[in-house]
C-alpha positions as CSV (number, residue, x, y, z in Angstrom):
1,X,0.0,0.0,0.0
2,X,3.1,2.4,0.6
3,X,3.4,2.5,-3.3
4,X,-0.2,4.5,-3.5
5,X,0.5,6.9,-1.3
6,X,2.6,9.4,-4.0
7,X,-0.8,8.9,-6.2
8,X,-2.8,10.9,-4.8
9,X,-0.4,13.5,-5.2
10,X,1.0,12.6,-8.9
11,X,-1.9,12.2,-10.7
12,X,-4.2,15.6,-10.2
13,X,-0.4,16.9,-11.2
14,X,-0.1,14.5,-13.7
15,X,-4.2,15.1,-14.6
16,X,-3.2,19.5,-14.8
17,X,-0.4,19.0,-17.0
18,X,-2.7,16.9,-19.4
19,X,-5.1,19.4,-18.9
20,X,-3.1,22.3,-20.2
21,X,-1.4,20.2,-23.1
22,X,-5.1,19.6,-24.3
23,X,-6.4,23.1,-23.7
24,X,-8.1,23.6,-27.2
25,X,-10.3,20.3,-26.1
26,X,-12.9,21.1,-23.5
27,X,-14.0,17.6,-23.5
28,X,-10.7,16.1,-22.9
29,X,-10.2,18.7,-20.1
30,X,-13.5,17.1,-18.4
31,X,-12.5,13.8,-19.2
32,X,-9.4,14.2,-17.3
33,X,-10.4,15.7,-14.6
34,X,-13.4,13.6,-13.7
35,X,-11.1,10.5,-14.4
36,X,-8.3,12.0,-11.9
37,X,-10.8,12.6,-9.1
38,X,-12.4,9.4,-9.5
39,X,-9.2,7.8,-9.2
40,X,-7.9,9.7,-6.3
41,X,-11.1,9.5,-4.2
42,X,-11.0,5.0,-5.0
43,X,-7.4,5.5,-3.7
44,X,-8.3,7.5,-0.5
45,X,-10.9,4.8,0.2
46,X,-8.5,2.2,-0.1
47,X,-6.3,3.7,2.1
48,X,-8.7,4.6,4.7
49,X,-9.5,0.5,5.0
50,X,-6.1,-0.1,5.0
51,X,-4.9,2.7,7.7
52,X,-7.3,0.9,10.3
53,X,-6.6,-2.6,10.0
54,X,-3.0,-2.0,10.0
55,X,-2.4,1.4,11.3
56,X,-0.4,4.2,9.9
57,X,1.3,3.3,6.2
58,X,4.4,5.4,5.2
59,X,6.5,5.7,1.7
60,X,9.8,6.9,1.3
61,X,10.5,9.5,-1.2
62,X,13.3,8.6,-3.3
63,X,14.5,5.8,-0.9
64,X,15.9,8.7,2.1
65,X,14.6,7.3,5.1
66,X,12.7,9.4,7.4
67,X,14.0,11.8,9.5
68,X,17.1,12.7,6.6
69,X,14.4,12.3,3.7
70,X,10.5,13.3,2.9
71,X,7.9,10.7,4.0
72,X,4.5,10.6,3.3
73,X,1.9,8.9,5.9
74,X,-1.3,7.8,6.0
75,X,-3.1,7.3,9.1
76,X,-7.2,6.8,9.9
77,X,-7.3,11.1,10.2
78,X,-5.2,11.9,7.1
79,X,-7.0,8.8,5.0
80,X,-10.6,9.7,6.2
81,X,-10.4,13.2,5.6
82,X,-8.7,12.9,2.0
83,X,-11.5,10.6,1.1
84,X,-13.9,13.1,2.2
85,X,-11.9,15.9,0.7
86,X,-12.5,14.1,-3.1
87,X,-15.8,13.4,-2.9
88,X,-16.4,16.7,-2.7
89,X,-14.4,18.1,-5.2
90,X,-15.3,15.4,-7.7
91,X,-18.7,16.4,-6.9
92,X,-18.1,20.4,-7.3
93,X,-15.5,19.9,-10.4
94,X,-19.1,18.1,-12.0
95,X,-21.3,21.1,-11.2
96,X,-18.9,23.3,-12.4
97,X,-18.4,21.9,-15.6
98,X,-22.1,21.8,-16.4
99,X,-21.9,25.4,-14.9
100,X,-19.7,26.3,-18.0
101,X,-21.2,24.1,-20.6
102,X,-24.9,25.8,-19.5
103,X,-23.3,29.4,-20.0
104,X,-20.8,29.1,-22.8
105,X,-21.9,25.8,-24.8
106,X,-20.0,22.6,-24.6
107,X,-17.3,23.6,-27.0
108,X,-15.9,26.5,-25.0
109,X,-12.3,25.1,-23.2
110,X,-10.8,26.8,-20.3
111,X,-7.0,27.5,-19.9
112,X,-6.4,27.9,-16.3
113,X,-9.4,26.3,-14.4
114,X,-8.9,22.9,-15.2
115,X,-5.2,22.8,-14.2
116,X,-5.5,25.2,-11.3
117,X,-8.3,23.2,-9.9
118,X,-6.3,19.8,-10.3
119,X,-2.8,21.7,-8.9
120,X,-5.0,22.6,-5.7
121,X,-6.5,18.7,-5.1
122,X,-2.7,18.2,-5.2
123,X,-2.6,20.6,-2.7
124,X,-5.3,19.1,-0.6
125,X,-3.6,15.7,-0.9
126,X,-0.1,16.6,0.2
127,X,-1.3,18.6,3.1
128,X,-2.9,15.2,4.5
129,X,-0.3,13.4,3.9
130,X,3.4,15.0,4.3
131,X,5.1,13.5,7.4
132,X,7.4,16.9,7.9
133,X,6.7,20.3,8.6
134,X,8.1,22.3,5.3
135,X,6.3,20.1,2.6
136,X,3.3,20.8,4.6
137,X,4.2,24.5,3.7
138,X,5.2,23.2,0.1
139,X,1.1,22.4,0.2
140,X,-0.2,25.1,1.4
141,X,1.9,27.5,-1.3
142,X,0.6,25.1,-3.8
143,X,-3.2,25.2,-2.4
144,X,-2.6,29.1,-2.1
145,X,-1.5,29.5,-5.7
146,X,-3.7,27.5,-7.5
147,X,-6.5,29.5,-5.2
148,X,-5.4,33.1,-6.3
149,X,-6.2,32.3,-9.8
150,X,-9.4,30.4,-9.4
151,X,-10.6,33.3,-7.2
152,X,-9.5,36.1,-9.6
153,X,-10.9,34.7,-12.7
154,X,-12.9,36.4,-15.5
155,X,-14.1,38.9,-12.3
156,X,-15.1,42.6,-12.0
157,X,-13.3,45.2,-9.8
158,X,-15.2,43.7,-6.4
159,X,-13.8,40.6,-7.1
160,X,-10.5,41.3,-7.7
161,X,-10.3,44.0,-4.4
162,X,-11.7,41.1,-2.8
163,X,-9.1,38.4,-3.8
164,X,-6.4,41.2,-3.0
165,X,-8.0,40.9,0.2
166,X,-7.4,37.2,0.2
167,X,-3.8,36.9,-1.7
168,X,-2.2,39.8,0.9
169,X,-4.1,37.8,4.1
170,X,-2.7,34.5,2.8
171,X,0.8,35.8,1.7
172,X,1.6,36.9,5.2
173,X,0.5,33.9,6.6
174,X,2.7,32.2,4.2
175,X,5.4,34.6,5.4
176,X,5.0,33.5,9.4
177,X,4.8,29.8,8.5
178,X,8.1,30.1,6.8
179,X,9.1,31.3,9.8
180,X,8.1,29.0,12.3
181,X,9.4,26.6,10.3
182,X,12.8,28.3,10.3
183,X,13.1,28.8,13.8
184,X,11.7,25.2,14.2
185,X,14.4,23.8,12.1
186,X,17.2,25.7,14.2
187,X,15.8,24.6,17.8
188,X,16.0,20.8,16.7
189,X,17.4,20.1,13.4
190,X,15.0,18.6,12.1
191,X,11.1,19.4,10.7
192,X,10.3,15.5,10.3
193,X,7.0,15.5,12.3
194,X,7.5,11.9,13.9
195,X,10.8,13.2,15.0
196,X,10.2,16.6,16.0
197,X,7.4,14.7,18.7
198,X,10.7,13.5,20.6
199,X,13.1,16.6,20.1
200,X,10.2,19.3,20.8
201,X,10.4,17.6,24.2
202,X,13.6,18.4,25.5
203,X,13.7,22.3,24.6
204,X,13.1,24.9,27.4
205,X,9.5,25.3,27.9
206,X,9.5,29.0,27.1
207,X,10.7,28.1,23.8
208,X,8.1,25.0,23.0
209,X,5.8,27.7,23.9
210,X,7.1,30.3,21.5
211,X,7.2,27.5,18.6
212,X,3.3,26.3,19.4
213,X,2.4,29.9,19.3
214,X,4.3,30.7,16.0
215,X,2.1,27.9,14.3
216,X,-1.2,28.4,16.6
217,X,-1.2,31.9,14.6
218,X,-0.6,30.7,11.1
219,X,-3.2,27.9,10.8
220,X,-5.5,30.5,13.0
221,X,-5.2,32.8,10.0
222,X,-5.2,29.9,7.6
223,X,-8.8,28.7,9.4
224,X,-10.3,31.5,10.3
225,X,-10.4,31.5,13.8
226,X,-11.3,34.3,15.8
227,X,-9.7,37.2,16.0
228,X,-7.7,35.9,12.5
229,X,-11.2,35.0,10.7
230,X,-11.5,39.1,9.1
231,X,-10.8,38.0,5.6
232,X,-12.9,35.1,4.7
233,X,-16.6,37.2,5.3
234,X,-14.7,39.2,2.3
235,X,-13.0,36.5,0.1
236,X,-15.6,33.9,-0.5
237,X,-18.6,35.3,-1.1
238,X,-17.1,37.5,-4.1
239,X,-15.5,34.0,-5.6
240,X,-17.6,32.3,-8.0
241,X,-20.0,29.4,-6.4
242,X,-18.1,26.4,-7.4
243,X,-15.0,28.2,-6.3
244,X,-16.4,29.9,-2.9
245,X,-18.0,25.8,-2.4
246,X,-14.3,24.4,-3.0
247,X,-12.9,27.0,-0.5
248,X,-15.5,26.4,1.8
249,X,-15.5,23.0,2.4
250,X,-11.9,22.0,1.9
251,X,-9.0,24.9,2.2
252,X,-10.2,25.8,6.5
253,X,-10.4,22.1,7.1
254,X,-6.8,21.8,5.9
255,X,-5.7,24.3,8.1
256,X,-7.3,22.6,11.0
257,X,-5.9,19.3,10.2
258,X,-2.5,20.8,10.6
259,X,-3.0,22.5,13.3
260,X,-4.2,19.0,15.1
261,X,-1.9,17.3,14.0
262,X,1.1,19.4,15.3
263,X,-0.1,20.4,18.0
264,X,-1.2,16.9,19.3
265,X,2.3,15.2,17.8
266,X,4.2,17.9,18.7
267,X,3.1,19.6,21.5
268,X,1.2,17.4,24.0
269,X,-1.1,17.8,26.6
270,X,-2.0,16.5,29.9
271,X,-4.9,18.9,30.0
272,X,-7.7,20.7,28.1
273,X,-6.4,23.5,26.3
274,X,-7.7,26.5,28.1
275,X,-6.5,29.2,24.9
276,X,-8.1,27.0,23.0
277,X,-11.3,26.7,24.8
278,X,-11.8,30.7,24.6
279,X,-10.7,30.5,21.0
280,X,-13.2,28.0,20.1
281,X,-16.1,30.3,22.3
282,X,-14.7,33.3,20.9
283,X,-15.2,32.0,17.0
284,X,-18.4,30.1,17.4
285,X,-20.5,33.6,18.8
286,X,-18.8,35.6,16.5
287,X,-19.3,33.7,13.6
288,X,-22.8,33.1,14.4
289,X,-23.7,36.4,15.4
290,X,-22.4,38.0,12.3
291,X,-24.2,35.7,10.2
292,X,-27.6,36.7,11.8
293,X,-26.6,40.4,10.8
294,X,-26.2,39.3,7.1
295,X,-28.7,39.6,4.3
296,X,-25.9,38.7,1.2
297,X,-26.7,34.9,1.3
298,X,-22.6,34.5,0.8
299,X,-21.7,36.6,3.3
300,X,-24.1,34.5,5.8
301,X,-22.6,31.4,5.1
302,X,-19.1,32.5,5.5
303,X,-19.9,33.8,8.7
304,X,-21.2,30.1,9.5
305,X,-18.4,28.7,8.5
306,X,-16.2,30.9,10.6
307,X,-19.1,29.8,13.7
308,X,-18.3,26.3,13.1
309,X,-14.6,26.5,13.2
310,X,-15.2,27.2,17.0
311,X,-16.7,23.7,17.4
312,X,-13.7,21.7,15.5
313,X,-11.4,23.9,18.0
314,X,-13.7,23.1,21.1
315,X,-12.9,19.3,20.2
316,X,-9.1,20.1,20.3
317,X,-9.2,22.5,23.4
318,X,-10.7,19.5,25.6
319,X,-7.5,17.3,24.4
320,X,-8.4,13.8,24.9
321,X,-8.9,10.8,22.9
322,X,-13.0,11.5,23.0
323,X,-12.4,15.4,21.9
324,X,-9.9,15.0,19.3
325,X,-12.4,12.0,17.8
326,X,-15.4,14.0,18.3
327,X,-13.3,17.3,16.2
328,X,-12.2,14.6,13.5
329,X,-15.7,13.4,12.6
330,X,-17.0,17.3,12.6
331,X,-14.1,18.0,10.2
332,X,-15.4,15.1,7.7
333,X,-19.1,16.2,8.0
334,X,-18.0,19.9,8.1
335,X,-16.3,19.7,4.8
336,X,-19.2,18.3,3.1
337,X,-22.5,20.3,4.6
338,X,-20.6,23.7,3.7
339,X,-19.6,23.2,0.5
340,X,-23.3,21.6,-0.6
341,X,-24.6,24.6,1.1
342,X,-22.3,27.0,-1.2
343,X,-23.4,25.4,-4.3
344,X,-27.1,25.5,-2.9
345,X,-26.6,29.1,-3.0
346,X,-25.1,29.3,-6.3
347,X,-28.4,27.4,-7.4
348,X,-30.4,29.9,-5.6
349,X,-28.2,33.3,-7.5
350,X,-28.7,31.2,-10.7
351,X,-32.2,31.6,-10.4
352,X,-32.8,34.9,-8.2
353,X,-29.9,36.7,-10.0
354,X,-29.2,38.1,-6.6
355,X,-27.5,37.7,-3.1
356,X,-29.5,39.7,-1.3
357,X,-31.8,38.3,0.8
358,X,-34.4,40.5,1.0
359,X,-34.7,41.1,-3.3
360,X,-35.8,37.1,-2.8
361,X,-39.2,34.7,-2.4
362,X,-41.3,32.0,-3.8
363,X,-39.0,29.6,-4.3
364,X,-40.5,27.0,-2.9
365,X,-43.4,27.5,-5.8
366,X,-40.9,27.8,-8.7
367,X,-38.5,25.7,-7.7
368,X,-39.5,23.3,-5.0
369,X,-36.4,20.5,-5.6
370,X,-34.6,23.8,-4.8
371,X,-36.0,23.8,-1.5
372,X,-35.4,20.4,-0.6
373,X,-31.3,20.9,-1.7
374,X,-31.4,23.2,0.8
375,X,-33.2,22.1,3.9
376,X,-31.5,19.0,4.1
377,X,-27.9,20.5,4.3
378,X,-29.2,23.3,6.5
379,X,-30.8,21.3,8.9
380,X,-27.4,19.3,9.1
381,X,-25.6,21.9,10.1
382,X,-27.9,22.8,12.6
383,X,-27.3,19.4,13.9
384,X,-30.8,18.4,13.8
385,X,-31.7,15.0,14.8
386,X,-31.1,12.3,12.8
387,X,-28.2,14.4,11.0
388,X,-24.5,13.8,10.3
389,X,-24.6,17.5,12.2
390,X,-26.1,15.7,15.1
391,X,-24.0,12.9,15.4
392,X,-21.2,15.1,15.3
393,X,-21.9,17.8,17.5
394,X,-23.3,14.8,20.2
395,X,-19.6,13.3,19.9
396,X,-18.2,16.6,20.9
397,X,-20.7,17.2,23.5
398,X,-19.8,14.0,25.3
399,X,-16.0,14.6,25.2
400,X,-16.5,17.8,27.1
401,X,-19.4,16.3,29.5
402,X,-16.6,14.1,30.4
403,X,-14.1,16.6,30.8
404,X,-13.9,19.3,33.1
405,X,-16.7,21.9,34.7
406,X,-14.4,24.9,32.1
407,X,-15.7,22.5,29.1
408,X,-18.9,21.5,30.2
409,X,-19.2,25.1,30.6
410,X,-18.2,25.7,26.8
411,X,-20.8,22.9,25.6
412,X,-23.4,25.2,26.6
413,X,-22.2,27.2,24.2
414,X,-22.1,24.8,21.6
415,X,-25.9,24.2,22.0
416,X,-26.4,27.6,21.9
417,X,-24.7,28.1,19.1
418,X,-26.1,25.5,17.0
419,X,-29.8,27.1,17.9
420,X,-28.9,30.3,16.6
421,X,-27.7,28.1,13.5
422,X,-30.7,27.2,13.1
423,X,-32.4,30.7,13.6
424,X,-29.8,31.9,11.0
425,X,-30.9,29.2,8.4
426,X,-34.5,29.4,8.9
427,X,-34.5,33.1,8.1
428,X,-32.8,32.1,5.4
429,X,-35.8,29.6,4.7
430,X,-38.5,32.1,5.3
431,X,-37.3,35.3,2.6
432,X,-35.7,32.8,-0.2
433,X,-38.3,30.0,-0.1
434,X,-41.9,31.4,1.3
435,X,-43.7,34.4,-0.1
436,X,-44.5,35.4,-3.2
437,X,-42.2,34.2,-6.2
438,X,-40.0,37.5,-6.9
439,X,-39.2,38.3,-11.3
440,X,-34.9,37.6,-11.4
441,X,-32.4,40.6,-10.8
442,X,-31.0,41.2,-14.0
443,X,-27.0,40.0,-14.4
444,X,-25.4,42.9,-13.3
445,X,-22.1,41.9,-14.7
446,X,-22.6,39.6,-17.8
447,X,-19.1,39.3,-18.8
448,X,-17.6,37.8,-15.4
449,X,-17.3,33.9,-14.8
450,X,-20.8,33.3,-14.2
451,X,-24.1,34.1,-15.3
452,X,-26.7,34.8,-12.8
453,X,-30.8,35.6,-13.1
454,X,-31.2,33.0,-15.7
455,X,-34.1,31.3,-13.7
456,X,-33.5,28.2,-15.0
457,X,-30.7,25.6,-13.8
458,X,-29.9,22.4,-15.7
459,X,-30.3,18.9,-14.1
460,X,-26.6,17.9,-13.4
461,X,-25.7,21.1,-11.7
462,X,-28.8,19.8,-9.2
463,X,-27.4,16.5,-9.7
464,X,-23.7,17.4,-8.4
465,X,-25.5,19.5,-5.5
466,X,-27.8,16.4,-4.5
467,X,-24.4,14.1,-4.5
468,X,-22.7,15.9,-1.5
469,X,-26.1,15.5,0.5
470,X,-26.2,11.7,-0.1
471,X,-22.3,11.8,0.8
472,X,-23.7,14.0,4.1
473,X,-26.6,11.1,4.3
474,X,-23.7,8.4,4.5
475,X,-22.3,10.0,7.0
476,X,-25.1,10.1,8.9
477,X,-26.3,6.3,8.2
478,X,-22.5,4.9,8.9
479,X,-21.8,7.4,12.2
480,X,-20.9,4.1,14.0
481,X,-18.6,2.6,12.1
482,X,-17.6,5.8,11.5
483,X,-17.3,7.0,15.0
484,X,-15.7,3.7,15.9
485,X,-13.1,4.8,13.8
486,X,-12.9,8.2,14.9
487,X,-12.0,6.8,18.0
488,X,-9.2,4.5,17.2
489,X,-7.8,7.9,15.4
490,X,-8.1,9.8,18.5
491,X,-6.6,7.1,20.0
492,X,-3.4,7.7,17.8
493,X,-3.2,11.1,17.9
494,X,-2.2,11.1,21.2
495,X,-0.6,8.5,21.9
496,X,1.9,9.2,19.3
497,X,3.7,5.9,19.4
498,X,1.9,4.0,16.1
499,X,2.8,6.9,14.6
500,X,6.4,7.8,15.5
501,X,7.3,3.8,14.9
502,X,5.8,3.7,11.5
503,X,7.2,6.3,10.2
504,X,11.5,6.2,12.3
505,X,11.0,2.4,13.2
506,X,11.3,3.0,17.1
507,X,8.7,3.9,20.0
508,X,7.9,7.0,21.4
């Protein structure tokens, strides 16, 4: 299985390159991409089966063994979440495809989408699974990179302040994780994860401190959290929907999976994570709060998904093997319910030509398949009963019963959180889907990426949209299996010694 682990990687880079050679065919540019996903997401789910009967698997770049060369490993986290990860960019690649082929005919090719998109799954990949520190910032440039174009295409002058916005945010970022990774690198020698979890250990404390600050700050920005989380309410509601549904579900779940995984590998715990704990209060009010102030649909659901950061952090602030396990099984239904929600609302400006809120109605009578794609997602991130939302928020909820009176404390917050959720979406419900059916905005800007007020919507754009929600559905039908597994991964996290020996060959 060590042999598949570079494929996941090579072949959306492999799949880009293709892409551009064949730019004057838009069908082979589908073809391709469709194929690469595809392949990916069967390898992820291979992997995933494999990672939990046999624990973490690693390769060997170019025969170096780890800590002197580049590793790649694959544990029940990294597998489950990559597996998650394609799903839903297979899913969004498909509506986005029939997004073009509805606007501009089949026969129109793109130049940069294609490839970019691909370069960025290779992104995703290699974030989950490099073994050291600076490939991990290798991803992330390549994520970041592929991101600026796909969030500046074919856009008007909003757009592009906006993406300014998000390229000067994520530079700077860039900037302090090169940095940490530096000063990282000249505290122990080495940035090979596995190793740095037994050199970390014997620095001064007032130096482990400094170093679990340095990347507490650059995945904060990266994610979101509050008081880092200003950029996003600006960034993703300007991008176009498949784009703003990619970045959604996938580029802030990166950035938390690196920050759990360093800072349970490399800086352990005996106790909840107090910092954490008023980080993950902090972001969940916030987030929710400014999304009940919204009336740009966009700009409502980025503050959501700001909201719901707080709930992956509450899971790491409690910092045991039911906390981490309940924040891993968010993260998988996380990724999915946004980005469905995203595309929802591209559906919905398809047919409204609008954002706003309150220029919207009668959906429900026009459109009333519409309506169902976006209860069922909204209600799952409300956490509604029998939901993947549910099953995920009750995990966390029961790590921080368990835990102590500060985080049983916090998990009133989480419920009341999730009700104001709720409110958020069902006003949401009420001015889009009741009333009386509204006449579409005219496009305002015809010329940019997508066309908008068309009040009409082909079938595999709903199709690609309804996918996600059966993927959210699985979730929900397999949470024990699923939560079993969760566990084991929780497990592992902190324990750190299946990990540390699969990857150097010794114990902790």
């Amino acid at each position: 299985m060590s042999n598949l682990l570079t494929l996941p990687v090579l072949l959306p880079m492999l799949g880009a390159a293709l892409s551009i050679v064949g730019s004057r065919s838009a069908t082979l540019q589908r073809v391709v991409g469709i194929v690469v996903l595809a392949a990916v997401a069967a390898l992820a789910g291979a992997l995933l089966v494999a990672t939990d009967q046999q624990g973490p698997i690693v390769a060997e770049l170019g025969g170096w063994p780890a800590p002197v060369g580049i590793a790649l490993v694959a544990d029940r986290l990294s597998a489950l979440l990559l597996l998650v990860s394609t799903l839903v960019t297979l899913a969004v690649l498909v509506y986005a495809i029939d997004q073009r082929i509805a606007d501009y005919g089949s026969a129109t090719a793109s130049t940069t989408f294609h490839p970019m998109y691909l370069m960025l799954c290779a992104g995703v990949s290699l974030a989950y699974l490099t073994g050291d520190l600076f490939t991990l910032f290798v991803a992330f440039e390549l994520m970041l990179t592929a991101s600026y174009v796909l969030i500046t295409r074919r856009t008007g002058a909003n757009r592009i302040r906006a993406g300014m916005t998000y390229v000067t945010v994520s530079l700077l970022s860039s900037l302090l994780f090169l940095t940490a990774v530096a000063m990282v690198y000249a505290a122990t020698g080495t940035v090979n994860l596995a190793d740095l979890a037994g050199r970390v250990g014997e620095l001064p404390p007032g130096l482990q401190t400094v170093l679990a600050m340095m990347l507490l700050v650059v995945f904060g920005i990266k994610a979101a959290i509050v008081p880092l989380h200003f950029w996003l309410p600006d960034s993703y509601p300007n991008a176009p929907g498949p784009v703003a549904a990619l970045f959604a579900g996938l580029l802030t779940k990166v950035s938390f999976y690196a920050l759990l995984r360093t800072q349970t590998l490399i800086f352990p715990r005996e106790e909840p994570w107090t910092l954490m704990l008023v980080l993950a209060v902090a972001t969940m009010l916030v987030g929710v709060l400014g999304a009940l102030a919204q009336n740009d649909l966009n700009r409502l659901l980025s503050f959501l998904l700001v909201s719901h950061i707080g709930f992956l952090l509450y899971g790491l602030a409690v910092f045991d093997a039911a906390g981490v396990s309940g924040a891993a099984l968010y993260a998988a239904h996380h990724i999915t319910v946004l980005a469905t929600l995203f595309l929802v609302s591209g559906l919905i400006t398809r047919r409204t030509g609008t954002v706003a809120l309150d220029r919207m109605g009668g959906l429900l009578r026009t459109s009333p398949g519409l309506a169902i794609l976006f209860a069922i997602p909204a209600l799952t991130l409300a956490g509604v009963p029998p939901t993947a939302g549910f099953v995920a928020k009750l995990a966390l909820l029961q790590a921080g019963a368990g835990s102590g009176p500060a985080e049983q404390a916090v998990a009133g917050v989480v419920v009341v959180a999730s009700l104001l959720t709720l409110y958020a979406l069902v006003r949401v419900w009420v001015r889009v889907f009741w009333g009386e059916p509204q006449p579409p905005v005219p496009d305002s800007d015809p010329t940019d990426e997508v066309l908008v007020g068309t009040a009409r919507t082909s079938v595999p754009m709903y199709a690609a949209t309804a996918g996600l929600i059966a993927v959210s559905l699985a979730i929900a039908a397999f949470a024990g299996p699923l939560a079993g597994m969760t566990e084991r991964a929780g497990v592992d996290l902190l324990d750190r010694g299946p990990y540390r020996a699969a990857v150097l060959g010794d114990g902790p």
